[in-house]
Short mmCIF file of the C-alpha atoms (twelve columns), coordinates in Angstrom:
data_MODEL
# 
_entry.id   MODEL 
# 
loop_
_atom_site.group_PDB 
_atom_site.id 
_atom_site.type_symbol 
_atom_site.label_atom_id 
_atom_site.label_alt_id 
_atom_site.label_comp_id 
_atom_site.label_asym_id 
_atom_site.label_seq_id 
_atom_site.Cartn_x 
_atom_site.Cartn_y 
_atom_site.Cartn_z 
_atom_site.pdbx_PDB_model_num 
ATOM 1   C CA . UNK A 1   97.026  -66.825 96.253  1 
ATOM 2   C CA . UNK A 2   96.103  -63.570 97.921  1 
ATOM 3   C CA . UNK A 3   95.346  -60.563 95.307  1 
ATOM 4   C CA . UNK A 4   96.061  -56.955 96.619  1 
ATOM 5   C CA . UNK A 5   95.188  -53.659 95.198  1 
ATOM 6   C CA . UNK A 6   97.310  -50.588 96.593  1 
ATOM 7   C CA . UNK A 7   95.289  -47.063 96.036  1 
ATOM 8   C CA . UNK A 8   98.001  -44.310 96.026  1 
ATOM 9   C CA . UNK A 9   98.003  -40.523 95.778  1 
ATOM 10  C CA . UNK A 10  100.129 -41.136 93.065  1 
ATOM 11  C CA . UNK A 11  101.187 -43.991 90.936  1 
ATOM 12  C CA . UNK A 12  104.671 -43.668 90.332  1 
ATOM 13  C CA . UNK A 13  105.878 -42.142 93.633  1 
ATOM 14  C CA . UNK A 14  103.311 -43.839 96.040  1 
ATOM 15  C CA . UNK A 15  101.953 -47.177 94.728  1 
ATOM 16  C CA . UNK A 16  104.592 -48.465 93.238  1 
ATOM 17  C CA . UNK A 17  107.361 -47.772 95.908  1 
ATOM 18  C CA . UNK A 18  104.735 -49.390 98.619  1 
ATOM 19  C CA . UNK A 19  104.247 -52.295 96.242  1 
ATOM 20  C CA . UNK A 20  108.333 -52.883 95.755  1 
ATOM 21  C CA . UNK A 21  108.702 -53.242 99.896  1 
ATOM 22  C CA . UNK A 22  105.677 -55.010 100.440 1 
ATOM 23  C CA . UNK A 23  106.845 -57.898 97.624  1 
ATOM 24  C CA . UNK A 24  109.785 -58.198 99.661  1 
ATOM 25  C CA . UNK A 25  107.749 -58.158 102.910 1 
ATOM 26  C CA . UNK A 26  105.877 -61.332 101.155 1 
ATOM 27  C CA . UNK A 27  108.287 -62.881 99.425  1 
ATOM 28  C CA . UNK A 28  107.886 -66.027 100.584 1 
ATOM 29  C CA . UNK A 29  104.338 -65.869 100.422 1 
ATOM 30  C CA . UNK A 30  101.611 -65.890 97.315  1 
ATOM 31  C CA . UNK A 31  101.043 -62.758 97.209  1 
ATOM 32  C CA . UNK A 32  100.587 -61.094 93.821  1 
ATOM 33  C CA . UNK A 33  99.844  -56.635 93.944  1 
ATOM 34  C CA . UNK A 34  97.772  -54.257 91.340  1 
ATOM 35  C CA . UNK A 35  98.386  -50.785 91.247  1 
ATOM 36  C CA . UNK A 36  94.819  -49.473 90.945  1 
ATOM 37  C CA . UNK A 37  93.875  -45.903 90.218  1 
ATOM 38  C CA . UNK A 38  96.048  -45.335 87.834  1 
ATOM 39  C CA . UNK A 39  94.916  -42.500 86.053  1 
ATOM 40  C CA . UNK A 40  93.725  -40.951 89.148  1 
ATOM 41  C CA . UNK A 41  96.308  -38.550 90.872  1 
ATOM 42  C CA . UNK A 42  96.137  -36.423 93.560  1 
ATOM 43  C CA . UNK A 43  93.097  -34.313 94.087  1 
ATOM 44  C CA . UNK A 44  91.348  -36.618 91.591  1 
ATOM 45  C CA . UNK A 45  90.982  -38.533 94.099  1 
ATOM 46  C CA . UNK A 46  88.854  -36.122 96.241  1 
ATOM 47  C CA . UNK A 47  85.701  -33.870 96.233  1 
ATOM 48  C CA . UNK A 48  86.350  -30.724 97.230  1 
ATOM 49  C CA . UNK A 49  84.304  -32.016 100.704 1 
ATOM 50  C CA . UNK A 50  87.262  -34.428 101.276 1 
ATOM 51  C CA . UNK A 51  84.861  -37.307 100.027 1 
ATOM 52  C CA . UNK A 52  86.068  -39.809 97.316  1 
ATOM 53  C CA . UNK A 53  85.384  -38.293 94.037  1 
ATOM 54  C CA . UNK A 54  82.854  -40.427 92.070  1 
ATOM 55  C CA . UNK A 55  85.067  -40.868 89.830  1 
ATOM 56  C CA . UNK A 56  87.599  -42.856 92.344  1 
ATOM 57  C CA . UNK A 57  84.653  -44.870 93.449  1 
ATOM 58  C CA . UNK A 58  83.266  -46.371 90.047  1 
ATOM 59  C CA . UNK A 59  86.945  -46.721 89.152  1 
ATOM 60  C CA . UNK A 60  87.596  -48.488 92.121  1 
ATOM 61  C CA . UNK A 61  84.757  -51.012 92.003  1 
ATOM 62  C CA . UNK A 62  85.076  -52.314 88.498  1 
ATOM 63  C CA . UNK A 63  89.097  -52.729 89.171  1 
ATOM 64  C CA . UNK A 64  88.106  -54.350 92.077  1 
ATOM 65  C CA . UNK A 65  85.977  -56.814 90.496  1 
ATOM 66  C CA . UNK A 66  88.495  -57.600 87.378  1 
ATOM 67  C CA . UNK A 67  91.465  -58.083 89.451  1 
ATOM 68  C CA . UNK A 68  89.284  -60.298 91.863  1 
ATOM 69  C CA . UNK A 69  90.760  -58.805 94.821  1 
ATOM 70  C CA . UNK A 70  91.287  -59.791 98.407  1 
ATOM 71  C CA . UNK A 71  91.552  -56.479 99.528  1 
ATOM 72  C CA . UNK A 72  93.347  -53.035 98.838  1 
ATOM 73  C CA . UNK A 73  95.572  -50.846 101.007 1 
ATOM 74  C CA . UNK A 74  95.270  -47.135 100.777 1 
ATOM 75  C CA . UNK A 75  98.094  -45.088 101.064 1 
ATOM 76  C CA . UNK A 76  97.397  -41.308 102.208 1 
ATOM 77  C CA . UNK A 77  100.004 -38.347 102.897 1 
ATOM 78  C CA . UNK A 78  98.409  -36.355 105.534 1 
ATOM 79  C CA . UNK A 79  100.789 -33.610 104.947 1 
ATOM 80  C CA . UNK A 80  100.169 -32.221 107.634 1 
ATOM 81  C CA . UNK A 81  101.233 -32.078 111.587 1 
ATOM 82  C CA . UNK A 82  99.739  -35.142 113.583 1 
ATOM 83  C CA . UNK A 83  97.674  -33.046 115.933 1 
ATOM 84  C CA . UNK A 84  95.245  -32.123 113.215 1 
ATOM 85  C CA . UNK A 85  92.777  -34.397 114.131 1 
ATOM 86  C CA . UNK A 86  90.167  -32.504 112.247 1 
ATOM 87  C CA . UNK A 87  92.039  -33.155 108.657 1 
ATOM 88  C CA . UNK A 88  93.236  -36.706 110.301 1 
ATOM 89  C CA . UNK A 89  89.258  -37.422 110.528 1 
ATOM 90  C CA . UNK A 90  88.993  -36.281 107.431 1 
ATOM 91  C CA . UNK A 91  90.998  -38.609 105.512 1 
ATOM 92  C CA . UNK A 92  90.308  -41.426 107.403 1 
ATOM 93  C CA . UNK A 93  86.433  -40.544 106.671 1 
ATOM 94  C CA . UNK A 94  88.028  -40.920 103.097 1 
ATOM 95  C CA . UNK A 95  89.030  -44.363 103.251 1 
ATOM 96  C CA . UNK A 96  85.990  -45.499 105.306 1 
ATOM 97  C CA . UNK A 97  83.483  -43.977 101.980 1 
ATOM 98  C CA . UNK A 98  85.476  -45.281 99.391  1 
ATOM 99  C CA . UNK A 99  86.204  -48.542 100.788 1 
ATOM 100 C CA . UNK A 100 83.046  -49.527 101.941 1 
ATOM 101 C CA . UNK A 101 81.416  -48.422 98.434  1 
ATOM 102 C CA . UNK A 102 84.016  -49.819 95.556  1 
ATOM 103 C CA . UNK A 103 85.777  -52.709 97.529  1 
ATOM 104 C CA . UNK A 104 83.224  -54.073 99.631  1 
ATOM 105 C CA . UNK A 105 84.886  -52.789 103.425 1 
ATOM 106 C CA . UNK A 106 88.002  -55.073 102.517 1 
ATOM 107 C CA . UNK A 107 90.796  -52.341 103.037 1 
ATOM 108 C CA . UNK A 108 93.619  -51.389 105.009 1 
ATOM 109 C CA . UNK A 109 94.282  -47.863 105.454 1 
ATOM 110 C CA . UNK A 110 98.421  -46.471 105.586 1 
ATOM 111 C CA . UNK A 111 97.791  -42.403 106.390 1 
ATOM 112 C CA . UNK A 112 101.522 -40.679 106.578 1 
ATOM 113 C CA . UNK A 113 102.230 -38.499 108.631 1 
ATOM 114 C CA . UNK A 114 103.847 -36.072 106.321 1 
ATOM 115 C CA . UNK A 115 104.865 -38.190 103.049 1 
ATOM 116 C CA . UNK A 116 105.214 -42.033 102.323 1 
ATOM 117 C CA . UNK A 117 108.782 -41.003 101.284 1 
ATOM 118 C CA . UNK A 118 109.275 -40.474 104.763 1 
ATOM 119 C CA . UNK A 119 110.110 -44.228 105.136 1 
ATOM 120 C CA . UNK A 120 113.849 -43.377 103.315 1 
ATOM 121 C CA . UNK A 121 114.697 -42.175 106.377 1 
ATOM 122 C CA . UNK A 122 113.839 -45.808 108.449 1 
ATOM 123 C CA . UNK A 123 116.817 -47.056 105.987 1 
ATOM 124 C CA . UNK A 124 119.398 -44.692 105.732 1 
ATOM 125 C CA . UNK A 125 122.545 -46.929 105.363 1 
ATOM 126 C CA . UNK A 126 120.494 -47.720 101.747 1 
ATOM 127 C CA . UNK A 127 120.172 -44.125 101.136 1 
ATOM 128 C CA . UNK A 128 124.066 -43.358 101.798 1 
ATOM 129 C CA . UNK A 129 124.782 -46.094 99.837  1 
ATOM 130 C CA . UNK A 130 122.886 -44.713 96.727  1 
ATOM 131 C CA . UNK A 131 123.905 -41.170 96.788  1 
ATOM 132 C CA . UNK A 132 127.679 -41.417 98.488  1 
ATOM 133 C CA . UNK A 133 127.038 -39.187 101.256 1 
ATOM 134 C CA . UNK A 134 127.132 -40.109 105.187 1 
ATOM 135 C CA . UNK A 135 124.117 -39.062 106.491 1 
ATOM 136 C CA . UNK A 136 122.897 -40.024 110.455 1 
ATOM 137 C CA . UNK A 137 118.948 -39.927 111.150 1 
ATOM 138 C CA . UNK A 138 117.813 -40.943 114.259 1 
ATOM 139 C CA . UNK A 139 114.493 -40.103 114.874 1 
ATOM 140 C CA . UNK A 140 111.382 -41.429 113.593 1 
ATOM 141 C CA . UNK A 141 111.063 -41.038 110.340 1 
ATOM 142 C CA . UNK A 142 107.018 -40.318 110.183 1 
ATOM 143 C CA . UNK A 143 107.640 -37.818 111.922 1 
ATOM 144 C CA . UNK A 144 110.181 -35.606 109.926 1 
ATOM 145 C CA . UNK A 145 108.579 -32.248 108.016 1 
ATOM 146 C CA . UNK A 146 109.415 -32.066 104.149 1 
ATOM 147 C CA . UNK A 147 110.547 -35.680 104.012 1 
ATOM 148 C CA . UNK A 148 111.130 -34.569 100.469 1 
ATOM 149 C CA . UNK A 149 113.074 -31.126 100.971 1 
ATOM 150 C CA . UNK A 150 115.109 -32.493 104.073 1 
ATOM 151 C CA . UNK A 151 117.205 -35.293 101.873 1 
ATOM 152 C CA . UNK A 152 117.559 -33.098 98.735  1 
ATOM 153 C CA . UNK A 153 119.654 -30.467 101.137 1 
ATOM 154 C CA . UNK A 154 121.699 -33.483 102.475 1 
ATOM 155 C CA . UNK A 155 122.553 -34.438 99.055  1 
ATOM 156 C CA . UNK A 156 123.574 -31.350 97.494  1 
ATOM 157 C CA . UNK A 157 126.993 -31.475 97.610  1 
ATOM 158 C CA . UNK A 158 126.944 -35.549 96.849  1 
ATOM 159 C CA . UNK A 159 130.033 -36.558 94.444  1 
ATOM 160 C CA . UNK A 160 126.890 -38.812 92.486  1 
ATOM 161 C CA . UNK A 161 123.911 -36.790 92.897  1 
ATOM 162 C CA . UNK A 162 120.656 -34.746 93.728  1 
ATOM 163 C CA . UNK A 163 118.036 -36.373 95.512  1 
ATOM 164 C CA . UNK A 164 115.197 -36.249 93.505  1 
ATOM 165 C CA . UNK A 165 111.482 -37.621 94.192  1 
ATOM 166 C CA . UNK A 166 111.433 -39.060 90.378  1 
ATOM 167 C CA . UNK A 167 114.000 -41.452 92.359  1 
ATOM 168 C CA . UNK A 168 111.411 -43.127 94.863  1 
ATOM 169 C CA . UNK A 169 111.142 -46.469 92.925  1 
ATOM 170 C CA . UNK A 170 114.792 -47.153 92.671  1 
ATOM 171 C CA . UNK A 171 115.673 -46.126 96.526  1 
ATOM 172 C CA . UNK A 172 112.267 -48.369 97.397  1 
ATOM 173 C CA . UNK A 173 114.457 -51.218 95.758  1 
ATOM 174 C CA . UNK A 174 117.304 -50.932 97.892  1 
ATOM 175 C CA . UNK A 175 115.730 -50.790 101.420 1 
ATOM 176 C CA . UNK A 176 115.064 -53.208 104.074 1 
ATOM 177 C CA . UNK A 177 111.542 -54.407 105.139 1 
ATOM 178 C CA . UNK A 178 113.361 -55.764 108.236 1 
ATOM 179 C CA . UNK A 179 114.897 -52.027 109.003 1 
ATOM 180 C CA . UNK A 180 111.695 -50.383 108.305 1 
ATOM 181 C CA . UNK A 181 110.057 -52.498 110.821 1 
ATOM 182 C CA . UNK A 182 111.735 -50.276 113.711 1 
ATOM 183 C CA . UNK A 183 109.397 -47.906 113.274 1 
ATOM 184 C CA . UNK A 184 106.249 -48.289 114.581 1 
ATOM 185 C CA . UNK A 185 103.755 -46.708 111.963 1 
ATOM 186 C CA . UNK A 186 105.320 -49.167 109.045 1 
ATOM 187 C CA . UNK A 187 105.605 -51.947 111.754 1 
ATOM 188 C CA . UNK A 188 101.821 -51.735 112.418 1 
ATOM 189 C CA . UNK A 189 100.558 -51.472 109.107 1 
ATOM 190 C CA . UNK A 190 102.411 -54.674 108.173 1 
# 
């Protein structure tokens, strides 16, 4: 059995969203996922250099040792536009520190463009479904500003209701891993 750890920016909205596609992306296979970092959120995370805090890494290597991992994936928002190479550099600088110190160079790194919500977009027939609108989105989904702001103005006037991010675990339920493998940044990865 392989034994994952997924690093998020947050818990809630990040790791456990990532976690909910990627057990249906292994399904079939023994795979069992941690959500490490729990208590860590956000800038937590960071120095104010962009380095992993200390914190993050001492964390990092004694969950890495009690879970007995295989490896971790790190999941990053760049938040950003992708021709900021200097703060792309900087985050994957990020992952390189805190990987190599606390799990032993065994990671895989997932840097969004904008959000990890972003993905939503890959499946929006789920989407629809859940909130009763008809919404069409065409283009790639990494790629979309505010992938957080740009679904809550499509829902507004839903008959159901707002989109909210608090709602990221149950619309990571409904989607397709085989949908989200159109797109190439979420294809890769995999």
């Amino acid at each position: 059995m392989k034994r994952i750890g997924i690093v998020g920016e947050n818990p809630d909205n990040d790791s456990k969203p990532i976690k909910i596609v990627l057990e249906k992306e292994c399904k079939n296979k023994k795979v069992h996922f941690f959500i490490l970092l729990k208590k860590l959120r956000g800038s937590k995370l960071d120095e104010p250099n962009g380095k992993p805090s200390a914190k993050a890494i001492r964390t990092l290597q004694k969950e890495f040792k009690d879970y007995n991992l295989d490896f971790v994936i790190y999941i990053r928002d760049l938040d950003a536009s992708p021709s900021d190479k200097k703060l792309i550099q900087l985050k994957q600088d990020w992952f390189k520190v805190l990987d190599s110190e606390a799990a032993n160079g065994k990671g895989v790194f997932l840097l969004n463009i904008y959000e990890l919500k972003a993905l939503i977009l890959a499946d929006i027939e789920a989407f629809n479904q859940l909130y009763q609108v008809n919404i069409a989105f065409k283009g790639n989904p990494m790629f979309q500003a505010e992938p957080k702001e740009w679904p809550k103005g499509k829902t507004e006037k839903s008959p159901k209701r707002q989109y909210l991010e608090a709602h990221a675990l149950e619309i990571f339920e409904e989607l397709n891993p085989e949908k989200l493998k159109n797109h190439p940044q979420y294809h890769q990865f995999v």
